[in-house]
DRENMITOR-974529 format. One record per residue (C-alpha): residue number from 0; residue in three letters; chain; x, y, z. Coordinates in steps of 0.001 Angstrom, whole numbers, plus 524288, in hexadecimal, padded with zeros to 5 digits. Last residue first. Layout:
% residues N
(site NUM; ALA; A; (X; Y; Z))
...
***
This chain:
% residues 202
(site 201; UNK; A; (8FD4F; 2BF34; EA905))
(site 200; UNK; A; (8F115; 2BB30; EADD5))
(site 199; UNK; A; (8EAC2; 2BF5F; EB968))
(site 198; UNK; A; (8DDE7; 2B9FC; EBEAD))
(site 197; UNK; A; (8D336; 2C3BF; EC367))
(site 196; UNK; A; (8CA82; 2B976; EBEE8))
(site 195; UNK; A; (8C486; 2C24D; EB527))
(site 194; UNK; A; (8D283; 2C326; EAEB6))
(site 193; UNK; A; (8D526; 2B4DC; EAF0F))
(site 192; UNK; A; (8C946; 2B2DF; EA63B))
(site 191; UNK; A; (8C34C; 2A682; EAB27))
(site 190; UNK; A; (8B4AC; 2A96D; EADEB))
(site 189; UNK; A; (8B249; 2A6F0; E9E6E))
(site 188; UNK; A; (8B706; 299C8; E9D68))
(site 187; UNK; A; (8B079; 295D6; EAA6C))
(site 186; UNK; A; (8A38F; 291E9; EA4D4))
(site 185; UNK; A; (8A69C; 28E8D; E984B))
(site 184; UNK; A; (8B209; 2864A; E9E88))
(site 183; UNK; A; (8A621; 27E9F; EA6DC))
(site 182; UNK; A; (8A066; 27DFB; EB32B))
(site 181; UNK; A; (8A671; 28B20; EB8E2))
(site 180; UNK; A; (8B2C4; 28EDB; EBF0E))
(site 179; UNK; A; (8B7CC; 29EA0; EBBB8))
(site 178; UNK; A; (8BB72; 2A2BA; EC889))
(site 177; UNK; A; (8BEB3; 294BE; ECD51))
(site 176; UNK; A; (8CC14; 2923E; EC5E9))
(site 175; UNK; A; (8CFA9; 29FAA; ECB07))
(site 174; UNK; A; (8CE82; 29AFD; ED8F2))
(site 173; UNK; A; (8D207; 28B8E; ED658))
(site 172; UNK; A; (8DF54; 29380; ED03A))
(site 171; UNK; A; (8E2C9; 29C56; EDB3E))
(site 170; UNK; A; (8E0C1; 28FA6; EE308))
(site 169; UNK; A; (8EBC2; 2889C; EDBA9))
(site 168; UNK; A; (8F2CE; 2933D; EDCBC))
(site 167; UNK; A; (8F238; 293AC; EEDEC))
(site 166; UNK; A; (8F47D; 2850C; EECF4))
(site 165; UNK; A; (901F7; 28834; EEB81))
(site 164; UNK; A; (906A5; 28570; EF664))
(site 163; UNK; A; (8FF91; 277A8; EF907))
(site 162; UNK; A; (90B55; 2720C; EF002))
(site 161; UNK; A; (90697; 26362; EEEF7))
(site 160; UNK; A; (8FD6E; 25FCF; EF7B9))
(site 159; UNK; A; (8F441; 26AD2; EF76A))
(site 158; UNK; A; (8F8A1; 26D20; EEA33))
(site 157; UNK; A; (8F258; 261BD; EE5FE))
(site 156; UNK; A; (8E4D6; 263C3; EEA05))
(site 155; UNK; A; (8E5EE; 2716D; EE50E))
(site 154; UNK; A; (8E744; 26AC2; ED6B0))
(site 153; UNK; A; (8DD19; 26344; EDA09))
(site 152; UNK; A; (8D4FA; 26E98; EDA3C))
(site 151; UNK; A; (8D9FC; 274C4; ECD3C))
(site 150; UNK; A; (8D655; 26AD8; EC24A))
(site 149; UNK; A; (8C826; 26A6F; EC983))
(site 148; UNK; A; (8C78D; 2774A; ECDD3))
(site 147; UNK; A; (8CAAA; 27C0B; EBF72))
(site 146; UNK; A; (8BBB1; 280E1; EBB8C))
(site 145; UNK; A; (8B2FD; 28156; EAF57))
(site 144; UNK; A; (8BBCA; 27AD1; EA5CA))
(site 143; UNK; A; (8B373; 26E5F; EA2BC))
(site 142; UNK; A; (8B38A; 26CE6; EB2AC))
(site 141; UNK; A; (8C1F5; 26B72; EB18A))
(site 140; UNK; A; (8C87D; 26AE3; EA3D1))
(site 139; UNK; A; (8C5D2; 26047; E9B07))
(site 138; UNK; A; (8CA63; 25256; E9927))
(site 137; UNK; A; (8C483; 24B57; EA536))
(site 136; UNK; A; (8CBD8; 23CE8; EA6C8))
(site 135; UNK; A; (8C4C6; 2316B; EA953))
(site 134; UNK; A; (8C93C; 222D8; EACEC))
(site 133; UNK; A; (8C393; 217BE; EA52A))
(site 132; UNK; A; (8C2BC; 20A06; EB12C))
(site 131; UNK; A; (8C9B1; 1FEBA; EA8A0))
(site 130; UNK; A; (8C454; 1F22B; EB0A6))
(site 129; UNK; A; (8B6D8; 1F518; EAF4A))
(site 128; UNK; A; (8AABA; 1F6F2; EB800))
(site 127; UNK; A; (8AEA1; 2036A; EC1BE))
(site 126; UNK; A; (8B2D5; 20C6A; EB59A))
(site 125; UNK; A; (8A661; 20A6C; EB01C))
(site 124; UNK; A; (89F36; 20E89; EBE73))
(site 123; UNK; A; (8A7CB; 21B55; EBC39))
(site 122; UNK; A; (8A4E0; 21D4D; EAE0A))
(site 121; UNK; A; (8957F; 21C45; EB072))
(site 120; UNK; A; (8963D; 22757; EBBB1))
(site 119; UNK; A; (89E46; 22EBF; EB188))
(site 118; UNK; A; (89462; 22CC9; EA5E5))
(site 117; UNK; A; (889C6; 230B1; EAF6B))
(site 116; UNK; A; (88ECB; 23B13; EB533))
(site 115; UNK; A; (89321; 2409A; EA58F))
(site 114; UNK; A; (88750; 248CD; EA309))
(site 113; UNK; A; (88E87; 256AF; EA3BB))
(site 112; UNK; A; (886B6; 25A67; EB194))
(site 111; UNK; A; (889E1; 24CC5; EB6AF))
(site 110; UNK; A; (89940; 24E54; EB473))
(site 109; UNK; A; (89738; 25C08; EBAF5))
(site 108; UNK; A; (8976F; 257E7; EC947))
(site 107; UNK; A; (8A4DA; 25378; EC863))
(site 106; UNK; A; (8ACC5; 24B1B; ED364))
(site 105; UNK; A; (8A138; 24D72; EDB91))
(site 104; UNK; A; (895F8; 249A7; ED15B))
(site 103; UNK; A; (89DDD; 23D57; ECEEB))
(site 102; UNK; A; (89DFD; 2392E; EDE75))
(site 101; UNK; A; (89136; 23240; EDD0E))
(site 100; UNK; A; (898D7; 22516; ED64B))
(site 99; UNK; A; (8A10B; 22564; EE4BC))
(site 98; UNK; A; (8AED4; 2280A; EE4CD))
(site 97; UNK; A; (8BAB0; 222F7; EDC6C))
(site 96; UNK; A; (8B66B; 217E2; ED3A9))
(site 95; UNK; A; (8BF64; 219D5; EC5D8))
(site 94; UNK; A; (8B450; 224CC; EC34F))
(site 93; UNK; A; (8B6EC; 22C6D; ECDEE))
(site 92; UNK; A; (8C4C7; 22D12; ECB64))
(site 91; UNK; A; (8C25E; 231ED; EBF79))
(site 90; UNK; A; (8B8EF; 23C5B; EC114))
(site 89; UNK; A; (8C409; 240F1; ECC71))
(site 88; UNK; A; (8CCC2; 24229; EC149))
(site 87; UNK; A; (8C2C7; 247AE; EB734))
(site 86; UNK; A; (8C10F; 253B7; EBEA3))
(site 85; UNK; A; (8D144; 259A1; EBAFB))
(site 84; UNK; A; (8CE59; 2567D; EAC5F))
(site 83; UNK; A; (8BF6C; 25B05; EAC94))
(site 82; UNK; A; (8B796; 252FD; EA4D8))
(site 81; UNK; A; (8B46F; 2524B; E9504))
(site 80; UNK; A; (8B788; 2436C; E96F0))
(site 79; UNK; A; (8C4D4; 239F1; E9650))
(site 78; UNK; A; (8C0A7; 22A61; E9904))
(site 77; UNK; A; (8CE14; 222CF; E9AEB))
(site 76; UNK; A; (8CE66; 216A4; E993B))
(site 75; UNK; A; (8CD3C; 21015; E8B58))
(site 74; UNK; A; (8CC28; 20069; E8855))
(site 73; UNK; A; (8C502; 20169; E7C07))
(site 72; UNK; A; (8BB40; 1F8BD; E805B))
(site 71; UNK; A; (8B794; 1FAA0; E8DF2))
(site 70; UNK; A; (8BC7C; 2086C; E8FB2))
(site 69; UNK; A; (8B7A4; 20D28; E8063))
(site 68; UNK; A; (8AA0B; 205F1; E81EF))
(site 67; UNK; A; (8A8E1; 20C43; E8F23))
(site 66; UNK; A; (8AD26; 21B1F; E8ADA))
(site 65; UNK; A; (8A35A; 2191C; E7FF9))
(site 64; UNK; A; (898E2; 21465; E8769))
(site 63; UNK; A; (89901; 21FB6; E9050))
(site 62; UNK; A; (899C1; 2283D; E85CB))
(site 61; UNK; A; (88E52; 223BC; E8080))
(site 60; UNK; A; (88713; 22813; E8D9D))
(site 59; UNK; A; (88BC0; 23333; E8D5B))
(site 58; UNK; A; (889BB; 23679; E7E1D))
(site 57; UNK; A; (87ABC; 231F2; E81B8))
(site 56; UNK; A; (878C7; 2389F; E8F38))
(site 55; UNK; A; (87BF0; 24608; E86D4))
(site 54; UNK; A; (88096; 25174; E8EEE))
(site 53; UNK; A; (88BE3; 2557C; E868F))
(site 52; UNK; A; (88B40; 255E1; E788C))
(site 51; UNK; A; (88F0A; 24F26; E6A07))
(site 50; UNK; A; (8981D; 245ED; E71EC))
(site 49; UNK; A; (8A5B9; 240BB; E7008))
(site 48; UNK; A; (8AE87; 23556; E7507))
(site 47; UNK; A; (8BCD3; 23631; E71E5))
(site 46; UNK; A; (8C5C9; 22A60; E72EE))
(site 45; UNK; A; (8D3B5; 22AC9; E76F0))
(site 44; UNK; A; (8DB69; 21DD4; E76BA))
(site 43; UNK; A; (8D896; 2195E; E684C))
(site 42; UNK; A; (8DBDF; 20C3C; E629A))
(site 41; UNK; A; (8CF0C; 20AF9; E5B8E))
(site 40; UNK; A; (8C3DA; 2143B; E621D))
(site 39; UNK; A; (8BC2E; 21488; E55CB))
(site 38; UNK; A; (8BD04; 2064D; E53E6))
(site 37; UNK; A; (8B951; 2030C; E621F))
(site 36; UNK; A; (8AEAC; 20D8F; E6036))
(site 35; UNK; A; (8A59B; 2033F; E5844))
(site 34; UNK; A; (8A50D; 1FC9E; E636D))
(site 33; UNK; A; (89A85; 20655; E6AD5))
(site 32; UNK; A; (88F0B; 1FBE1; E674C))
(site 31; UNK; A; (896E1; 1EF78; E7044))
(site 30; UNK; A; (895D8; 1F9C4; E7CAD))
(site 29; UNK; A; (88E91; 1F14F; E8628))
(site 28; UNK; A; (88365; 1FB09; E8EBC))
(site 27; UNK; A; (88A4E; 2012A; E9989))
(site 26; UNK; A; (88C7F; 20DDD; E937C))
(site 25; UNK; A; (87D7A; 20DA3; E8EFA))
(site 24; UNK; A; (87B11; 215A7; E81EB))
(site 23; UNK; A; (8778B; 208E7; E787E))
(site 22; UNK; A; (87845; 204A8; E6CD8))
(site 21; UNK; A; (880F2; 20E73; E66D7))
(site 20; UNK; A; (87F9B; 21203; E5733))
(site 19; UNK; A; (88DD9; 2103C; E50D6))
(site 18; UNK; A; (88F93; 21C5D; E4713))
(site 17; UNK; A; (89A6E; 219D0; E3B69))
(site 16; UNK; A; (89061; 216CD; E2FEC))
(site 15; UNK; A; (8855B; 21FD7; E334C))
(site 14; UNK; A; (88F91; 22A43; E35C4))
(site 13; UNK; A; (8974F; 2286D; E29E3))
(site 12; UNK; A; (88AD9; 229CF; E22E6))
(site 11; UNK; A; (883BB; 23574; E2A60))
(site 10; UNK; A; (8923D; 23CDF; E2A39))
(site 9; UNK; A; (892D6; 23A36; E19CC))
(site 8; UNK; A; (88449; 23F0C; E17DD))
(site 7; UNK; A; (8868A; 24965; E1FB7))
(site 6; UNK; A; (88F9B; 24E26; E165E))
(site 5; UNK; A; (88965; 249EF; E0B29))
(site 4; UNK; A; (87F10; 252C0; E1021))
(site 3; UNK; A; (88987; 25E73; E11E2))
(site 2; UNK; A; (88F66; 25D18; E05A4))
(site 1; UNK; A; (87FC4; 25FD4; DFFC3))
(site 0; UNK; A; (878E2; 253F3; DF8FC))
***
């Protein structure tokens, strides 16, 4: 047997022996099979939940039975996603109650795009059943990188208030912000060079 057989060998064995096989996929179906994660969790207060790839119903789906089992059982609160920083607080609010359930695409049309609607739509009539409602927080930049309107916008909204004289840099920076915008940081990486925005740097 080669180092690399025992190898597997050792990962097939430790995985057959650790490995907890779900009974079912529903997030409102009762979550006795995911208590093997109590021990796991312990006395933790930040839990990270993986997946192998995006765009799988399945890892949703489990997730959403995770994040329950660790609310309703494990007493935590705050739900923090691969989401804009500056979109998640208006995701928030809408899923504490504010608005109408149809006003998700508004607040971000992309959420269906990236296969999380129907984790979101299921998170906000959660939060309306129990007593501890799980906030959200977005922990990357805005629109995955691909634009600042959403930091910078309500930054304007401010100013207007606040010092509306110097609104005139804050627009300067929605203008620059916007020549090099697209869906994603891929995307707008490579439109950023200062230089080819006529932007100068010293």
């Amino acid at each position: 047997m080669s180092a690399h057989d025992s190898d597997r060998d050792l990962f097939a064995n430790w995985f057959r022996d650790h490995a907890t096989i779900l009974t079912t996929l529903d997030p409102d179906e009762p979550l006795d099979d995911l208590e093997p994660l109590r021990e796991i969790v312990g006395d933790a207060r930040v839990i990270a939940v993986g997946e192998n790839a995006h765009f799988i119903q399945e890892f949703t789906l489990a997730r959403q039975r995770i994040l329950r089992f660790l609310a309703e059982r494990c007493g935590f609160t705050v739900f923090a996603f691969e989401f804009g920083f500056s979109e998640g607080f208006a995701l928030d609010r809408w899923l504490q109650g504010a608005g109408a359930d149809a006003d998700l695409t508004q607040i971000n049309k992309a959420v269906s795009a990236w296969g999380a609607g129907d984790m979101l739509r299921w998170l906000r009539w959660h939060n309306q059943e129990i007593s501890r409602p799980i906030r959200f927080v977005g922990i990357d930049l805005p629109e995955a990188g691909g634009t600042l309107r959403p930091a910078l916008d309500p930054v304007a909204d401010y100013l207007r208030d606040i010092d509306p004289e110097s609104l005139p840099f804050q627009e300067v920076a929605v203008t620059i912000a916007d020549r090099f915008a697209g869906t994603s940081g891929a995307a707008a990486a490579p439109a950023s060079d200062l230089r080819k925005l006529g932007v100068g740097c010293s």
